[in-house]
N, C-alpha and C positions, 0 to 999 in steps of 0.2 A: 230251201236254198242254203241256211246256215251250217248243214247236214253237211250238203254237196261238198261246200267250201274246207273245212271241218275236216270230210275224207280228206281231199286234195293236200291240203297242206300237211296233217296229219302222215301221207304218203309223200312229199316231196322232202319233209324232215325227216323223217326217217328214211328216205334212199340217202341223201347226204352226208346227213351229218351220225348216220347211224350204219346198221348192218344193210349192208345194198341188198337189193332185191331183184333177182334175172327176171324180170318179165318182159326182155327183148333180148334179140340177138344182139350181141355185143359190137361196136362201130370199127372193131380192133380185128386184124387176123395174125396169127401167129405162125410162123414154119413150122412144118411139118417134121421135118429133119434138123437136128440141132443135137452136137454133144456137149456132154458134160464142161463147161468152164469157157463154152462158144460164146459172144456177144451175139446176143439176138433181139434182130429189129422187126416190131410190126407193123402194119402197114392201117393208115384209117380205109378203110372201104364204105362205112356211114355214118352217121351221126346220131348217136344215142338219142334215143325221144323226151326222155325224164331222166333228169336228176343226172346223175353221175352214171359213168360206164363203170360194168363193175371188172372190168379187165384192168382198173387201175389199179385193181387189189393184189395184181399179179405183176406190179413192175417195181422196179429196183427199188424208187422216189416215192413210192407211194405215200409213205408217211409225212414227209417233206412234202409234195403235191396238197393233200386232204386238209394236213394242219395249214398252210396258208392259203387256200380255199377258205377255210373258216375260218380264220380270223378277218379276212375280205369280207367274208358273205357278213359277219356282225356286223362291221363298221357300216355295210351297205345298209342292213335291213335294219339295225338301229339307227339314221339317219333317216331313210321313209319312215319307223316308225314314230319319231318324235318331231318331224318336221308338222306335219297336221297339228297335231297337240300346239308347237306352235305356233303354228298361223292362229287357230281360232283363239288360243292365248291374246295375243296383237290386235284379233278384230277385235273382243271384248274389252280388253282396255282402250284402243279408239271407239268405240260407243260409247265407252260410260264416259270416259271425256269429254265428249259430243252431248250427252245427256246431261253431264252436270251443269257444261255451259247454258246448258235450257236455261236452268232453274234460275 
């Protein structure tokens, strides 16, 4: 089970915050016809299954897109990672509190 988990995340960190990986059709379509120095709009037709699309690799903002992605995605996934640590911080010091008043 540690394995499973381990791939997953191992593959959800690296589609994001690393070199993306096409292992789906992309949520994005693009024209067909476009010249040189044309604005060109694509269109969502689905939504990517994991991780990032990697057609964001191909748009103006991308690098503006990606860098505040991650800086979001830390603040989030450092908040669930230290909120646990935490909590059982707080139950342990109300028990020993609870415990000393035993004595």
């Amino acid at each position: 089970m540690m394995g499973a988990f381990s791939i997953y995340t191992g593959l959800i960190y690296n589609d994001m915050f690393s070199k993306p990986l096409a292992l789906f059709k992309s949520g994005w379509e693009w024209p067909d016809n476009f010249e040189v120095g044309q604005t060109v709009t694509a269109t969502q037709v689905a939504v990517y299954p994991l991780g990032i699309d990697y057609a964001w690799h191909l748009a103006e903002n991308q690098l503006l897109f990606l860098n505040s992605y991650k800086m979001k995605m830390s603040v989030v996934l450092g908040f669930f990672h230290v909120r646990p640590s935490d909590m059982k911080s707080n139950s342990d010091a109300l028990l020993t509190l609870f415990l000393v008043r035993q004595l």
